[in-house]
N, C-alpha and C positions, 0 to 999 in steps of 0.2 A: 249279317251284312246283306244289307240291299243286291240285289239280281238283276243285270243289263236284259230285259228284253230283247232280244234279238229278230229284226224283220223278218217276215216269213214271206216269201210271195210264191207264187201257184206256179207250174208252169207246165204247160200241156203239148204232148207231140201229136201231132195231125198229117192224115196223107193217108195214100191206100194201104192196103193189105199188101205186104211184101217187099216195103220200101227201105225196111230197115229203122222201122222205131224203137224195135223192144233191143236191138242190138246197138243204138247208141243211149237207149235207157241202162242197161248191162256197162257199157262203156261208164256210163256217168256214176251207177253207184256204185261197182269195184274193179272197172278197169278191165274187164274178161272180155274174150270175147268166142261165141260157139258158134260152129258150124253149124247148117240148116241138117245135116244129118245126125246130127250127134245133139238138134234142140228139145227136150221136153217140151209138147207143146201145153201152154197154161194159158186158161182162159179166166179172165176177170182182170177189175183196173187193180194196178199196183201203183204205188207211189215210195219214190226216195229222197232222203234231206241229205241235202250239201249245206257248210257254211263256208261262204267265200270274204275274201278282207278285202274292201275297197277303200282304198285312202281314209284306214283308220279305221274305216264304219265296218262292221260284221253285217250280212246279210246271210239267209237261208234261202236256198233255192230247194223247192220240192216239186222236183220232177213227176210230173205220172204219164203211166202209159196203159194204154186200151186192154195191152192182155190177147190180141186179135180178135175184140169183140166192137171194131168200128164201125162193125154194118148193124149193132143190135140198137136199134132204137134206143131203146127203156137206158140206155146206159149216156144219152144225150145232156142232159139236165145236171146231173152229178158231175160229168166229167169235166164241162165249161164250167160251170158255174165259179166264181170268184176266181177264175184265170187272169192275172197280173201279166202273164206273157205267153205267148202260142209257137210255138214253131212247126212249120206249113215243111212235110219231109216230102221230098221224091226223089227220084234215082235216078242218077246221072248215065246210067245204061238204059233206062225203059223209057223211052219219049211221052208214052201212055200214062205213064202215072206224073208227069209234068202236065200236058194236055187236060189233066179234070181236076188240075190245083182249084179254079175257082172255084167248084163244087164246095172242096171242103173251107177255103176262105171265106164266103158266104158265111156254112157253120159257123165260123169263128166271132164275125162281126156279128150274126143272130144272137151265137149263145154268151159269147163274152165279149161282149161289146168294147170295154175298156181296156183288155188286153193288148200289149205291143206284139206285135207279130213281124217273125222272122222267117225267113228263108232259106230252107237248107238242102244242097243238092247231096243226097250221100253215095255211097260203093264209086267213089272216086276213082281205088284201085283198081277195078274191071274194065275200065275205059281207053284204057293204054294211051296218054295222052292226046287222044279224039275221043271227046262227050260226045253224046248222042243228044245231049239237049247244047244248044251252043250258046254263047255269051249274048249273043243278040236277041235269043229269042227269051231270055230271063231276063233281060234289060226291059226288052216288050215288053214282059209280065209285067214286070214293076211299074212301067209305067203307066197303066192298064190300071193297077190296081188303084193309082189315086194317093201315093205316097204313103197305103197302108205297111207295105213294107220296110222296116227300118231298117235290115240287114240282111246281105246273103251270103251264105257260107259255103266249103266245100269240104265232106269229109269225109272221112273212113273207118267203118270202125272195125272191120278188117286190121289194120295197120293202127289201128287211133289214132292218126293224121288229122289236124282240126278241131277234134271233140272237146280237149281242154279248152283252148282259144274261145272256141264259140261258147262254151258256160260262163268263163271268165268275160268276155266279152258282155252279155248278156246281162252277168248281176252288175256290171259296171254303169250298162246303161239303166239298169232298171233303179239303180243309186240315185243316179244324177234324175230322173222322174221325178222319184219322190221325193226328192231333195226339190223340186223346183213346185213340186204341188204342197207339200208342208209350206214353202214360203210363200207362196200364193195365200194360203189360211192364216197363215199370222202375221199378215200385211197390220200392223201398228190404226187401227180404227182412230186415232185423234187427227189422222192425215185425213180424214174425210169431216165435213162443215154439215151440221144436221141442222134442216134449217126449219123453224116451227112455223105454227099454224098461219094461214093466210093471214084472219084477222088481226095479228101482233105487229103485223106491216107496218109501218107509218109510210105517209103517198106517196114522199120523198122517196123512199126505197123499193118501190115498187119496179119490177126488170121489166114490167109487160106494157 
């Protein structure tokens, strides 16, 4: 019996050191979540596969994350490369690592050009509701940014507040994409009039 292919798309977490990537990577592939005292720290990229059900269609989302190696060069080129989707992290306690989002947005549009890119403020729970980054000034970003931002989230992975939402969210939108770029490709070519060489003209029919 024939085997459904199932989409695969890439999907990359971005942002400083400290913001809390590899703890909504953790979140995403089993749900845990460690304290910074009790972290192993592991260097190198890692990657994990979800598959999520979007009206019908299966899709795979694989996660990867830097490992705390986002300041190594040499690890630039592998880690963008064929990202389907980016999500841009900073922490809703540190204004600092909001402040040099563009830095690594840049990255994103250099290295993976055609990835959709997301927005995610996370450690929502340390904020006691007063962020340090405020609604207005992520509105600025976004609008700053030129509409590269499709979505912004708020989570925890503390609590996993959000974390679901935002993957589901995410392969939903990334559905409806490729669903609107497949039909773009097999737009029915007899809808287009292929018109031949000048001299088959008669003068009558000439437009010019």
């Amino acid at each position: 019996m024939a085997t459904t292919r199932i989409p695969e798309q890439k999907v990359i977490l971005c942002g400083e050191y400290g913001v809390g990537k590899s703890s909504i990577f953790r979140r995403f592939a089993n749900n845990t979540f460690v304290t910074r005292s009790d972290r192993q720290s592991t260097l190198g990229l890692d990657h994990y596969d979800k598959i999520y059900k979007v009206e019908n269609k299966n899709i795979k989302l694989q996660l990867w994350d830097t490992g705390g190696m986002e300041r190594v060069a040499s690890i630039t080129s592998s880690y963008y490369k064929f990202a389907e989707a980016a999500i841009l992290v900073f922490s809703l306690d540190n204004p600092a690592s909001f402040h040099v989002l563009s830095q690594h947005l840049l990255d994103i549009v250099t290295y993976a050009e055609n990835a959709k890119i997301f927005l995610c403020g996370n450690k929502e729970d340390l904020v006691n509701n007063v962020s340090q980054v405020s609604e207005s000034e992520i509105e600025s970003f976004c609008e700053q940014c030129h509409n590269l931002i499709n979505t912004t989230y708020k989570t925890s992975c503390k609590t996993g507040v959000g974390i679901d939402e935002m993957f589901e969210d995410i392969a939903y939108q990334l559905v409806q994409s490729n669903r609107s770029r497949i039909e773009l490709q097999s737009m029915d070519s007899s809808s287009f009039k292929i018109v031949g060489p000048a001299e088959n003209f008669d003068d009558d029919s000439c437009l010019c």
